[in-house]
DRENDO-1510 file (C-alpha; in Angstrom, 1 decimal, always signed):
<recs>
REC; n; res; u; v; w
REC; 1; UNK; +0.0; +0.0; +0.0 .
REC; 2; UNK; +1.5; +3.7; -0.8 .
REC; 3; UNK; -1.0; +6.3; +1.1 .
REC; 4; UNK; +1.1; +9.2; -1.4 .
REC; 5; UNK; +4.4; +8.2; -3.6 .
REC; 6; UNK; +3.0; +5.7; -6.0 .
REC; 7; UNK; -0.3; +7.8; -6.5 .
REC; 8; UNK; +1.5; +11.1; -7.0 .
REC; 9; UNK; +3.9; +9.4; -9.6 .
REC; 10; UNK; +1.2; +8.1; -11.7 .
REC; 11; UNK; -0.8; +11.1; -11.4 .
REC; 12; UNK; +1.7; +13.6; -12.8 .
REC; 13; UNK; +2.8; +11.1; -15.2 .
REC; 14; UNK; -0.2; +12.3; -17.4 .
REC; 15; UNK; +0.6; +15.7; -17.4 .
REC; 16; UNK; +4.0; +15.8; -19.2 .
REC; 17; UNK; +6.2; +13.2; -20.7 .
REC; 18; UNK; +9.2; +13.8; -18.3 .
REC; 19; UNK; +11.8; +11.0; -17.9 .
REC; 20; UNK; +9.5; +8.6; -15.6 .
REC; 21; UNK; +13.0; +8.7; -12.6 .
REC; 22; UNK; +12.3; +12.3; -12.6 .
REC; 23; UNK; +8.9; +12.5; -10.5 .
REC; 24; UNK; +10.1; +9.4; -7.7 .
REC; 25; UNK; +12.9; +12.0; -6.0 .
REC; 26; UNK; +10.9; +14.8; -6.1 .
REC; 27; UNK; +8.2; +13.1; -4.3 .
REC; 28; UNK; +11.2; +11.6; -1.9 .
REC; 29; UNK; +12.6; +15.5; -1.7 .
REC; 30; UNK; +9.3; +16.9; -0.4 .
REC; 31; UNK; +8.2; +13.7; +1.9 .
REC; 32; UNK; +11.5; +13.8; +3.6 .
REC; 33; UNK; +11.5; +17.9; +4.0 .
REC; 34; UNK; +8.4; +17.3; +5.9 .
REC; 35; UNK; +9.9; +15.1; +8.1 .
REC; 36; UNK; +12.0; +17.4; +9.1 .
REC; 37; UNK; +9.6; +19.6; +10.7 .
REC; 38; UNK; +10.1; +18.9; +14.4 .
REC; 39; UNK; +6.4; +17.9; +15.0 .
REC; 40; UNK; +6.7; +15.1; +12.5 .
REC; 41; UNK; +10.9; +14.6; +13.2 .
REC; 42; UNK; +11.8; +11.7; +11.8 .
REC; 43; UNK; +15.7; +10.7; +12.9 .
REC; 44; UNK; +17.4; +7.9; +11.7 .
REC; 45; UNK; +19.4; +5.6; +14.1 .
REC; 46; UNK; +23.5; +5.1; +12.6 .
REC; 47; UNK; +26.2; +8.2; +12.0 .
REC; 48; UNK; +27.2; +10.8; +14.8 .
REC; 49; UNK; +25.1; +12.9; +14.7 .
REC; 50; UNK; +22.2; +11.1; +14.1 .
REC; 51; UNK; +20.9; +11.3; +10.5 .
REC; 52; UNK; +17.7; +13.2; +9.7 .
REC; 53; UNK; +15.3; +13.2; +6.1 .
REC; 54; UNK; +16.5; +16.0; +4.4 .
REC; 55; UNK; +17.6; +15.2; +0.7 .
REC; 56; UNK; +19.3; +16.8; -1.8 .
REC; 57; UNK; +18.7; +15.5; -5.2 .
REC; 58; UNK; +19.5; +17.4; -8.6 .
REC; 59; UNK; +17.2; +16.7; -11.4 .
REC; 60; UNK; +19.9; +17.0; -14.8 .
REC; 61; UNK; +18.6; +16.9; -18.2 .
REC; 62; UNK; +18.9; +18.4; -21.4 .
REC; 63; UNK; +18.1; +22.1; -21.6 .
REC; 64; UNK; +14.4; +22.7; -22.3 .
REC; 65; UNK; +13.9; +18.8; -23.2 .
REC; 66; UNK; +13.9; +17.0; -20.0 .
REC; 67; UNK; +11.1; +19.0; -18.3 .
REC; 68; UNK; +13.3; +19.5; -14.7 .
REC; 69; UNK; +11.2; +22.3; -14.2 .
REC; 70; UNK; +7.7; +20.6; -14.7 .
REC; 71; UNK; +8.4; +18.0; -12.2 .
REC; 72; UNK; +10.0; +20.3; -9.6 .
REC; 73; UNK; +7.3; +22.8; -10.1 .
REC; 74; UNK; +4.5; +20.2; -9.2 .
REC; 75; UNK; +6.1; +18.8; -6.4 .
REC; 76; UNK; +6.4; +22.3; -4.8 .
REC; 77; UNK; +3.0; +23.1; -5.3 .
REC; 78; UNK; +2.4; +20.0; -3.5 .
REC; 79; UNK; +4.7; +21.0; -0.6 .
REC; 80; UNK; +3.6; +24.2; -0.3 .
REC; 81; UNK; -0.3; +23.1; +0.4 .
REC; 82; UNK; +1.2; +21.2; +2.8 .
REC; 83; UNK; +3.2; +23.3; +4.9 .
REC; 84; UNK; +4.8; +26.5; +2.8 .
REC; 85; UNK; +6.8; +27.4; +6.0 .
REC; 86; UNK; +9.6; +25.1; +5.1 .
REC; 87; UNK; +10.1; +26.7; +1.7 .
REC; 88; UNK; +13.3; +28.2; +2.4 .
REC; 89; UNK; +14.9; +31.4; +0.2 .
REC; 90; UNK; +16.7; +30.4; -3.3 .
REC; 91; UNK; +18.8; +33.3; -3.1 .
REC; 92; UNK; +20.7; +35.5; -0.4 .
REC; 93; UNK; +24.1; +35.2; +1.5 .
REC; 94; UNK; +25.5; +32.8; +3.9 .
REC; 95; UNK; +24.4; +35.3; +6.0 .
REC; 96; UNK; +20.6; +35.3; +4.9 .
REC; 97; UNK; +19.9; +31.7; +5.2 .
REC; 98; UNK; +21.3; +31.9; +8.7 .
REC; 99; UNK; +19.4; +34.8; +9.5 .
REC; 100; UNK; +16.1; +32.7; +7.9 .
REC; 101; UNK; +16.8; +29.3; +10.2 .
REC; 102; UNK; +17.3; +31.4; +12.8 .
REC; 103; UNK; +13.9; +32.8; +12.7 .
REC; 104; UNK; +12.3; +29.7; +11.9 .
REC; 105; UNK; +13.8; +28.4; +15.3 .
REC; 106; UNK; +12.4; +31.5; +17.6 .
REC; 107; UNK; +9.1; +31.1; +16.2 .
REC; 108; UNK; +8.8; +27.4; +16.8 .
REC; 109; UNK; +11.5; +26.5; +19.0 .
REC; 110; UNK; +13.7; +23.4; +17.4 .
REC; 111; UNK; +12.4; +23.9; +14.2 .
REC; 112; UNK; +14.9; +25.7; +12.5 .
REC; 113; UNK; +14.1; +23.0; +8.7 .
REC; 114; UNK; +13.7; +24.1; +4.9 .
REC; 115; UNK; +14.2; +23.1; +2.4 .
REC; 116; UNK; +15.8; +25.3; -1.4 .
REC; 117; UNK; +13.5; +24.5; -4.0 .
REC; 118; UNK; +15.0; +25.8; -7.7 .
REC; 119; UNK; +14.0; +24.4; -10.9 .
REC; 120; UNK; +16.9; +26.7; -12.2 .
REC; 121; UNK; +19.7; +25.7; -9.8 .
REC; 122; UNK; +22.3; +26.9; -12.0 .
REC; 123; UNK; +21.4; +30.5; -10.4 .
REC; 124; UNK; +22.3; +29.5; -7.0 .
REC; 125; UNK; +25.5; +28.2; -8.3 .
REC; 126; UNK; +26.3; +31.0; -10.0 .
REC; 127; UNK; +25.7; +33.1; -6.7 .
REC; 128; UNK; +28.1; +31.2; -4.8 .
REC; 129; UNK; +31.0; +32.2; -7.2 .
REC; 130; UNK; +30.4; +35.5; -6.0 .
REC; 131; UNK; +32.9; +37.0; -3.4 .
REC; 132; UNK; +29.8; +37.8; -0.9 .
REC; 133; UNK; +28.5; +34.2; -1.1 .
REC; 134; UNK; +32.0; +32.4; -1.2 .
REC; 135; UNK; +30.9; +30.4; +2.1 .
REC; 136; UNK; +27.6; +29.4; +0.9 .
REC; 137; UNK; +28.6; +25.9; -0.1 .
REC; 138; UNK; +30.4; +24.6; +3.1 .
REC; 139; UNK; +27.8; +26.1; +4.7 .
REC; 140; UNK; +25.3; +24.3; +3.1 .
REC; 141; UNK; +27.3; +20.9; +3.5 .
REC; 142; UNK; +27.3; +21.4; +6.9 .
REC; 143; UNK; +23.3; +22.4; +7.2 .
REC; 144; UNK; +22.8; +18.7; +5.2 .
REC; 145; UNK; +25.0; +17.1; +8.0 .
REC; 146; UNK; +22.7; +18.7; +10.8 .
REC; 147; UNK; +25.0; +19.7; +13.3 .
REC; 148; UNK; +23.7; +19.6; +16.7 .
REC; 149; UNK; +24.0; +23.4; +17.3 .
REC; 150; UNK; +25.4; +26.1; +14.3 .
REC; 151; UNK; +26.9; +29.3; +15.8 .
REC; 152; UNK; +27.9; +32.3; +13.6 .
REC; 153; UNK; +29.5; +35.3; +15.3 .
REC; 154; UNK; +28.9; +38.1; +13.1 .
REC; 155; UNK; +29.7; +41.7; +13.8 .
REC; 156; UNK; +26.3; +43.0; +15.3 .
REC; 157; UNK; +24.4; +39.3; +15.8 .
REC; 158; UNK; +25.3; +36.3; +16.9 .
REC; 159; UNK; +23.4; +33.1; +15.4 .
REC; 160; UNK; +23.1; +29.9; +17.8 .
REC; 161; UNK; +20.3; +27.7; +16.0 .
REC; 162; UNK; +20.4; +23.5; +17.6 .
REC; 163; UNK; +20.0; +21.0; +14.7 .
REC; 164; UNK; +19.5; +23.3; +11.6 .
REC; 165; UNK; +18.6; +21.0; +8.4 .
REC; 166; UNK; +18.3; +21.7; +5.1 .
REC; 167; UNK; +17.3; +19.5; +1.8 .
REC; 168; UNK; +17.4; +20.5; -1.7 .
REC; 169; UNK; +15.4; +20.3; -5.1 .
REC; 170; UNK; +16.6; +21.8; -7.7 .
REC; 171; UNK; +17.6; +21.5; -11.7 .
REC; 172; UNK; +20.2; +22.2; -14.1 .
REC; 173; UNK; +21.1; +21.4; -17.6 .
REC; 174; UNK; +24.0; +18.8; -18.1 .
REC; 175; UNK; +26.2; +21.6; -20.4 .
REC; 176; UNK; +25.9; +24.0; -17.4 .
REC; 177; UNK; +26.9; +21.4; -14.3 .
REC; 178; UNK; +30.7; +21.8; -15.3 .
REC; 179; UNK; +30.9; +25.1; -15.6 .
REC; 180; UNK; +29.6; +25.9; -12.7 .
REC; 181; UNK; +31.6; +23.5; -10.6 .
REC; 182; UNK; +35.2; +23.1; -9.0 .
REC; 183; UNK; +37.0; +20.2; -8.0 .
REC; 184; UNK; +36.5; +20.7; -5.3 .
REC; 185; UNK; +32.8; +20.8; -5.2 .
REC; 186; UNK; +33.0; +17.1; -6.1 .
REC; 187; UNK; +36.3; +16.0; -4.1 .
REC; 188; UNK; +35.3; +18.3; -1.2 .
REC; 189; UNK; +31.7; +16.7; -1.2 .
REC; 190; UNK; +29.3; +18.7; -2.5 .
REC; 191; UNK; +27.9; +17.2; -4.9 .
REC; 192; UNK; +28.9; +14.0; -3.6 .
REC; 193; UNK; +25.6; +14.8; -0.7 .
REC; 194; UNK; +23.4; +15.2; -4.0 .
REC; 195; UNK; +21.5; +12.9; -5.5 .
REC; 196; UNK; +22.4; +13.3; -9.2 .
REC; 197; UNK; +19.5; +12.2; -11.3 .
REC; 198; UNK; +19.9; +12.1; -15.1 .
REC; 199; UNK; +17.1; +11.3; -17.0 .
REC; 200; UNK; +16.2; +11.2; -20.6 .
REC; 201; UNK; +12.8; +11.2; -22.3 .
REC; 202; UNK; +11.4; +8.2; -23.8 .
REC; 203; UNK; +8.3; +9.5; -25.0 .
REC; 204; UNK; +7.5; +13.2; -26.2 .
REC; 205; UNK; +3.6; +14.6; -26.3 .
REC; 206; UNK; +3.6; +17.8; -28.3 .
REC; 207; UNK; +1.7; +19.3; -25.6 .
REC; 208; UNK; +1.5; +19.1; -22.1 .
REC; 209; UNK; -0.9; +19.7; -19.3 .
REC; 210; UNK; -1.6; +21.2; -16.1 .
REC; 211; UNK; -3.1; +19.8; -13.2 .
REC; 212; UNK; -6.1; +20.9; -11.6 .
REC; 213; UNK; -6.1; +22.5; -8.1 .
REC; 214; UNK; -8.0; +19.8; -7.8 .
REC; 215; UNK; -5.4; +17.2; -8.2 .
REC; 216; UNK; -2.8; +19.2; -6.1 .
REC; 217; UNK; -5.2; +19.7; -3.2 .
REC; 218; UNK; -5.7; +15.6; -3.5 .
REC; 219; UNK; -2.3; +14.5; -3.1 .
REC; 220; UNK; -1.6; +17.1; -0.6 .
REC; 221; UNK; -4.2; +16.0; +1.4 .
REC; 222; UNK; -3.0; +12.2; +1.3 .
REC; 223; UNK; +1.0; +13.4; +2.5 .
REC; 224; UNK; -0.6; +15.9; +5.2 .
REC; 225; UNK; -2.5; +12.4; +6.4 .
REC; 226; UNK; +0.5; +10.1; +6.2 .
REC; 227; UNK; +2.4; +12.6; +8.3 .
REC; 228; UNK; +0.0; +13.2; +10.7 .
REC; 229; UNK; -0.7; +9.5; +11.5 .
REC; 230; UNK; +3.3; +9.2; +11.4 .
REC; 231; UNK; +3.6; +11.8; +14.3 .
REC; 232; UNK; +0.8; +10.3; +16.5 .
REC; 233; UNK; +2.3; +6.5; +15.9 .
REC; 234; UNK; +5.7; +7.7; +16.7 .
REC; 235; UNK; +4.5; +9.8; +19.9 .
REC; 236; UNK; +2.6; +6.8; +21.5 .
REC; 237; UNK; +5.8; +4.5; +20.6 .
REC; 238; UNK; +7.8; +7.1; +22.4 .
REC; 239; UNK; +5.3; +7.2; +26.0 .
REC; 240; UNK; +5.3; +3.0; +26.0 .
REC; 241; UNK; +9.5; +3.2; +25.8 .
REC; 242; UNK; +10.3; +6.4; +27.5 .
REC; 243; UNK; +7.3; +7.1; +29.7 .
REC; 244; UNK; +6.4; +10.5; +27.9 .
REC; 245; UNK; +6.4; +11.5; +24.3 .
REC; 246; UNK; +9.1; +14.4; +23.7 .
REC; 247; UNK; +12.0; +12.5; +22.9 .
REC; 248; UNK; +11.3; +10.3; +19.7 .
REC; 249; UNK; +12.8; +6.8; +19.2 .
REC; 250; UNK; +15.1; +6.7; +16.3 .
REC; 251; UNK; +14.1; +4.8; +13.1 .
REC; 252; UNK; +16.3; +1.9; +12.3 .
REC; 253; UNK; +16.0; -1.1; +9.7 .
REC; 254; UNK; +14.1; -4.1; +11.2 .
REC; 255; UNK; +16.3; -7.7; +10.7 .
REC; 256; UNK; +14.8; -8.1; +7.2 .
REC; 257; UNK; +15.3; -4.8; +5.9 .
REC; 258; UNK; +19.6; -5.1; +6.9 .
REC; 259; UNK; +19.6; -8.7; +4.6 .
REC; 260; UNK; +18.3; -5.7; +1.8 .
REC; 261; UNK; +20.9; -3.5; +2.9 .
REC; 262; UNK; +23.6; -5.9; +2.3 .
REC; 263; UNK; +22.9; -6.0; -1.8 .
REC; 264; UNK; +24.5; -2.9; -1.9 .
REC; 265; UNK; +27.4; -3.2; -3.9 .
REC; 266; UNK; +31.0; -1.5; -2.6 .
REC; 267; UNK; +31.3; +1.4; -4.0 .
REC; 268; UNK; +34.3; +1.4; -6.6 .
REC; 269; UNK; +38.3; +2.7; -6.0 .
REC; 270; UNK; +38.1; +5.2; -8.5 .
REC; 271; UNK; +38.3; +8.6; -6.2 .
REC; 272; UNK; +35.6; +10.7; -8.6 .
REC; 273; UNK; +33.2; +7.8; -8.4 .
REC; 274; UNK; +34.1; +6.7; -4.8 .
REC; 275; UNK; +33.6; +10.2; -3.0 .
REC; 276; UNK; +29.8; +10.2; -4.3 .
REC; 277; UNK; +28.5; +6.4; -4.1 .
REC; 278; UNK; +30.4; +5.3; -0.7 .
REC; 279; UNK; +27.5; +7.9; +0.6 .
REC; 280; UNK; +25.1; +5.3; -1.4 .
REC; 281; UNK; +23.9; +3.7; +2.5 .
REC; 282; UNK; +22.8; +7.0; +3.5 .
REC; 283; UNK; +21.0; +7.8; +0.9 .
REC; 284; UNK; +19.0; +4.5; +1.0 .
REC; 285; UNK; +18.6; +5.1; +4.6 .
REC; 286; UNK; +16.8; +8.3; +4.2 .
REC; 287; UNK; +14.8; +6.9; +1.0 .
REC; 288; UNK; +13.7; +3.5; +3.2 .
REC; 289; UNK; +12.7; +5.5; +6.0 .
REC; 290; UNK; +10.2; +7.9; +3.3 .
REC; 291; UNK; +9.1; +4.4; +1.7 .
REC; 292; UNK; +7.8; +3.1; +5.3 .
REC; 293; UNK; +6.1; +6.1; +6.0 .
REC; 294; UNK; +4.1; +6.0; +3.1 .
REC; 295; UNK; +3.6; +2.4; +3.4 .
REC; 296; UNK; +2.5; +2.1; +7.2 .
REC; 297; UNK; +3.0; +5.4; +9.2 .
REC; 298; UNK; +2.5; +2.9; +12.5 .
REC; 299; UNK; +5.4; +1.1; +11.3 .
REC; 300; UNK; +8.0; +1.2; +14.9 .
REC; 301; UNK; +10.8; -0.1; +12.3 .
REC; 302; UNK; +12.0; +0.2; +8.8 .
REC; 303; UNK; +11.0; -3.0; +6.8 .
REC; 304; UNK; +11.9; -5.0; +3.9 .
REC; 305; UNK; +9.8; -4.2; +1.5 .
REC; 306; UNK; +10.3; -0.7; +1.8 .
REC; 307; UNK; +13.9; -1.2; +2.0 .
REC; 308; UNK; +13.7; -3.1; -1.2 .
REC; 309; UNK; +11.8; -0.5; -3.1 .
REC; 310; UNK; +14.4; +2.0; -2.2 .
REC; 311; UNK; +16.8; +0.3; -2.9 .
REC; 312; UNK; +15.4; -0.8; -6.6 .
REC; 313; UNK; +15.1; +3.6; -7.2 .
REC; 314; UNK; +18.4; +3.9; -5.8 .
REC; 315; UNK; +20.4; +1.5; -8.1 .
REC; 316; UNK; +18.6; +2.6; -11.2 .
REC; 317; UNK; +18.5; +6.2; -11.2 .
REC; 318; UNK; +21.5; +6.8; -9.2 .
REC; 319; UNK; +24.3; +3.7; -9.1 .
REC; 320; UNK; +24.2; +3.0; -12.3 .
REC; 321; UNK; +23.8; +6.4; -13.7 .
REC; 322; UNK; +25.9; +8.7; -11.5 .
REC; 323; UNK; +29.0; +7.4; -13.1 .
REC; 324; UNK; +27.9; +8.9; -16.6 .
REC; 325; UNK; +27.4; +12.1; -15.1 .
REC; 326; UNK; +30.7; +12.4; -13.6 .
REC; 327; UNK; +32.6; +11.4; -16.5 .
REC; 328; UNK; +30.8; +14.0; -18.3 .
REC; 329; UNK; +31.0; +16.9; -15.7 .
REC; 330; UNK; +33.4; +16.4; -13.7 .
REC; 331; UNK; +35.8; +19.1; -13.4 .
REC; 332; UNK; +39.3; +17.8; -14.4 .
REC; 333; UNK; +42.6; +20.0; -13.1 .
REC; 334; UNK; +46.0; +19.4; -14.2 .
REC; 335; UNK; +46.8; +17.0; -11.6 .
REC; 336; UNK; +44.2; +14.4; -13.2 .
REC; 337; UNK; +46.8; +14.3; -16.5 .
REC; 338; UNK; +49.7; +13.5; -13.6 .
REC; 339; UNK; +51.6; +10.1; -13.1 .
REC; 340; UNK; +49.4; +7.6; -13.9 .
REC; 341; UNK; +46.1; +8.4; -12.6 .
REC; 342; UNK; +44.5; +9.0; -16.1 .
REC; 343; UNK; +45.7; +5.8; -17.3 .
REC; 344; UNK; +44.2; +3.9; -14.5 .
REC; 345; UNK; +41.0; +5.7; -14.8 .
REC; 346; UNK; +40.7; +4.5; -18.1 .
REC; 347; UNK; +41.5; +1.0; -17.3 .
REC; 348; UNK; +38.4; +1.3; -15.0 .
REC; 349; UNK; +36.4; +3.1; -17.2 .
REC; 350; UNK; +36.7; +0.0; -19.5 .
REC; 351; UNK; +36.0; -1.8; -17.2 .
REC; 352; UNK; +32.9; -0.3; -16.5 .
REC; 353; UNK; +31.5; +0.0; -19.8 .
REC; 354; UNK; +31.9; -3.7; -20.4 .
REC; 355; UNK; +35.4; -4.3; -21.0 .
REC; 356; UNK; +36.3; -2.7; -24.7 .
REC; 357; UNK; +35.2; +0.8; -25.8 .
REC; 358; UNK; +35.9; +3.1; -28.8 .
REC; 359; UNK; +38.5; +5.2; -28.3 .
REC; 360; UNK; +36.6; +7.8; -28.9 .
REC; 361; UNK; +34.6; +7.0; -25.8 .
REC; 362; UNK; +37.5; +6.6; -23.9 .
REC; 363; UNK; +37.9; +10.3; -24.7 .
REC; 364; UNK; +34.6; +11.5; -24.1 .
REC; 365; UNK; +35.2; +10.1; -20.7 .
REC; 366; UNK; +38.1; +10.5; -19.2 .
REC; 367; UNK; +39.7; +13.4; -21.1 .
REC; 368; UNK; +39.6; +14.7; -24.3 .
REC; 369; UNK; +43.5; +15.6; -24.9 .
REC; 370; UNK; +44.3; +13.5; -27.6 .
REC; 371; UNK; +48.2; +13.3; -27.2 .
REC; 372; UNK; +47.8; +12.7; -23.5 .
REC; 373; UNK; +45.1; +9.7; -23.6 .
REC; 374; UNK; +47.3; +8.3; -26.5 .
REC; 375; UNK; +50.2; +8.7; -23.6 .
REC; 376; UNK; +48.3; +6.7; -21.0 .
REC; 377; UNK; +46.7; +3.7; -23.4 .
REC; 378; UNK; +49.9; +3.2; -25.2 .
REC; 379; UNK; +51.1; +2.8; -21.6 .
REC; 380; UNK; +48.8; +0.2; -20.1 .
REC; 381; UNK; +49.3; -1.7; -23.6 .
REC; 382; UNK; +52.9; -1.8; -22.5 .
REC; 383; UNK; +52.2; -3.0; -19.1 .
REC; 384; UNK; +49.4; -5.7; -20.8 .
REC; 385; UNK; +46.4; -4.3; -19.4 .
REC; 386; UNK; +44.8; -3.8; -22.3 .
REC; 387; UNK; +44.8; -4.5; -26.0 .
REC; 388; UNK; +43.9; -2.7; -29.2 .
REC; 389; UNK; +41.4; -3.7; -31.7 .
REC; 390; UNK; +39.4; -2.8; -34.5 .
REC; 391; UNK; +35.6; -2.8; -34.4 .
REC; 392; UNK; +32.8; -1.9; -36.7 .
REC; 393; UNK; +33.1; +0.7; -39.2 .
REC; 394; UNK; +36.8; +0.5; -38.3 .
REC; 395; UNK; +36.5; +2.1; -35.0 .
REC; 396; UNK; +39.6; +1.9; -32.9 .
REC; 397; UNK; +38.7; +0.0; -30.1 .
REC; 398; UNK; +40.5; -0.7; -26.5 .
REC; 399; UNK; +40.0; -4.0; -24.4 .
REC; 400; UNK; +40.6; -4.2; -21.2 .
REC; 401; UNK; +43.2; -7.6; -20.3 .
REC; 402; UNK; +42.8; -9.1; -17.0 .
REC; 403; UNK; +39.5; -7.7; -15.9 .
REC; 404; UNK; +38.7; -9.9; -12.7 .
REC; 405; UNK; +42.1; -8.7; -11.4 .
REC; 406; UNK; +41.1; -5.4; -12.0 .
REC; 407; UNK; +37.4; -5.3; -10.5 .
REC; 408; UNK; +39.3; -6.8; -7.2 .
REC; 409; UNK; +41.2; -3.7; -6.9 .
REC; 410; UNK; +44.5; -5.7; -8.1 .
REC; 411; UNK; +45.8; -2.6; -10.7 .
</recs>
């Protein structure tokens, strides 16, 4: 049973032909921001501290094609019915956003939660190029985290705000990620927190449509319910364990739900591609958590099925995918051409794809400087790692020798 997720996917599905992994996250992005609202606090047992529901995921797509903005646009309406206090400001200093969770905690104590909702992300990006907003980034890595208290000394105020949380829904076209990123947004973990979800339109309609306030207020209505019989399940589970209902008990997997966990794979050596899915178990925590609430808001522990279907969304629009999207965006310095690290991201780029790709696609992949890949594949053909071939058309292509050494982490 799904009191909201499954319903709102289908729903919007009708109203535009957007890439059918596109409307599952936003749904996730909103559910979870919710859950952050100290009356319906969901906290999730494992990490110090403890791990809340806010997401950030990143809807990337071609420009104009992929219909980011639909999707993110319905969701918020959706959110906003539901509780527009959490709709935190798109634009503003480090400064701002502090001064705005700040607020939100004095007028409801504890509740210092939003969540930045942009279907044109790239403008926030752009904004913290600028010399004014050059802290905006950690600042926002550190909001994801939830520390237990954030304190700002400034020169006429002085923010203390306990547990301050902030998710994320926003989109941006695939030309614009790169160059609007450092290396250090990836490496440093930026968009390592996100949840990087490329999709691609299978089927176009020439024309859209728009859904009633009818359909809005529907849908709202079932996630205001779920949550509301989430925060009355969880207060009585809190009285029978702790004798009164203020301090929550943590949500954790149930025994089932941890054989689930297990089928994640390890994420791989490569640094680009390790820095963004080793945080693959969080992710499904926070995902499993939303899937169980929908499922059974009286649920005391996070099950299998919901585990499961997390875990399905996760590997498919994510695992699999992310990889593409890094190869593609990531922003290379000088130091990636150094030694031999862009021959042995080759090798594992090869290895990836299957084993043998065109050289062309090696290119696309992992650097296009022509005299410098030729450098590292004329290398690892030296060292017998791979092999050179000739494929269809008369494509030059490159094979990978010794692959079940190399998946072990033996290169």
């Amino acid at each position: 049973m799904s009191l909201f997720l499954r319903n709102y996917e289908a729903s919007m599905a009708k109203f535009t032909d957007a890439p059918d992994l596109f409307h599952p996250i936003c749904a996730y992005a909103i559910f979870g921001a919710l859950l952050t609202r100290w009356k319906y606090r969901c906290v999730l047992q494992g990490g110090v501290p403890p791990r809340w529901t806010n997401i950030w995921a990143l809807l990337i797509g071609d420009s104009g094609g992929s219909r980011k903005s639909t999707c993110i646009n319905m969701a918020h309406a959706v959110m906003r019915r539901v509780d527009e206090s959490i709709d935190a400001p798109t634009e503003g200093s480090p400064e701002g956003l502090l001064g705005w969770l700040s607020k939100r905690h004095q007028l409801e104590k504890n509740n210092a939660c939003g969540i930045i909702v942009s279907s044109e992300f790239s403008l926030l990006l752009s904004q913290a190029q600028r010399t004014y907003s050059v802290a905006l980034k950690p600042l926002l890595m550190d909001l994801h985290d939830i520390p237990p208290v954030k304190k700002r000394q400034l020169t006429k105020v002085e923010y203390v705000i306990p547990q301050p949380r902030i998710g994320m829904l926003g989109g941006i076209a695939t030309d614009l990620l790169p160059s609007l990123s450092v290396s250090d947004d990836w490496l440093g973990g930026f968009f390592s927190r996100c949840l990087l979800i490329h999709g691609t339109r299978v089927r176009k309609e020439k024309r859209g449509g728009t859904p009633s306030d009818e359909v809005y207020a529907k849908h709202a209505d079932a996630l205001f319910h779920a949550l509301r019989r989430w925060r009355e399940s969880q207060r009585k589970i809190a009285e029978k364990k702790n004798g009164h209902s203020s301090k929550r008990v943590m949500f954790d997997y149930d025994d089932a739900a941890l054989k689930v966990v297990d089928l994640l794979p390890e994420p791989p050596e490569e640094p680009n591609l390790n820095g963004t899915l080793v945080r693959a178990s969080v992710h499904l925590h926070k995902l499993a958590a939303i899937e169980q609430i929908d499922e059974n808001p009286e649920a005391s522990t996070i099950g299998k099925k919901a585990t499961k279907r997390a875990l399905d969304y996760l590997m498919e629009s994510w695992w699999k995918r992310v990889p593409e999207v890094i190869d593609e965006c990531f922003a290379r310095s000088r130091s990636d051409f150094e030694g031999d690290r862009l021959a042995r991201r080759i090798r594992r780029y090869i290895i990836r794809h299957g084993g043998s790709c065109q050289w062309a696609e090696v290119m696309r992949g992992c650097g296009i400087k022509s005299d410098e890949v030729r450098k590292a594949i004329t290398s690892l053909e030296d060292a017998g790692m791979v092999k050179l071939g000739e494929g269809e058309g008369g494509a030059v292509m490159v094979t990978s020798l010794n692959v079940h050494a190399a998946e072990n982490g033996d290169d």
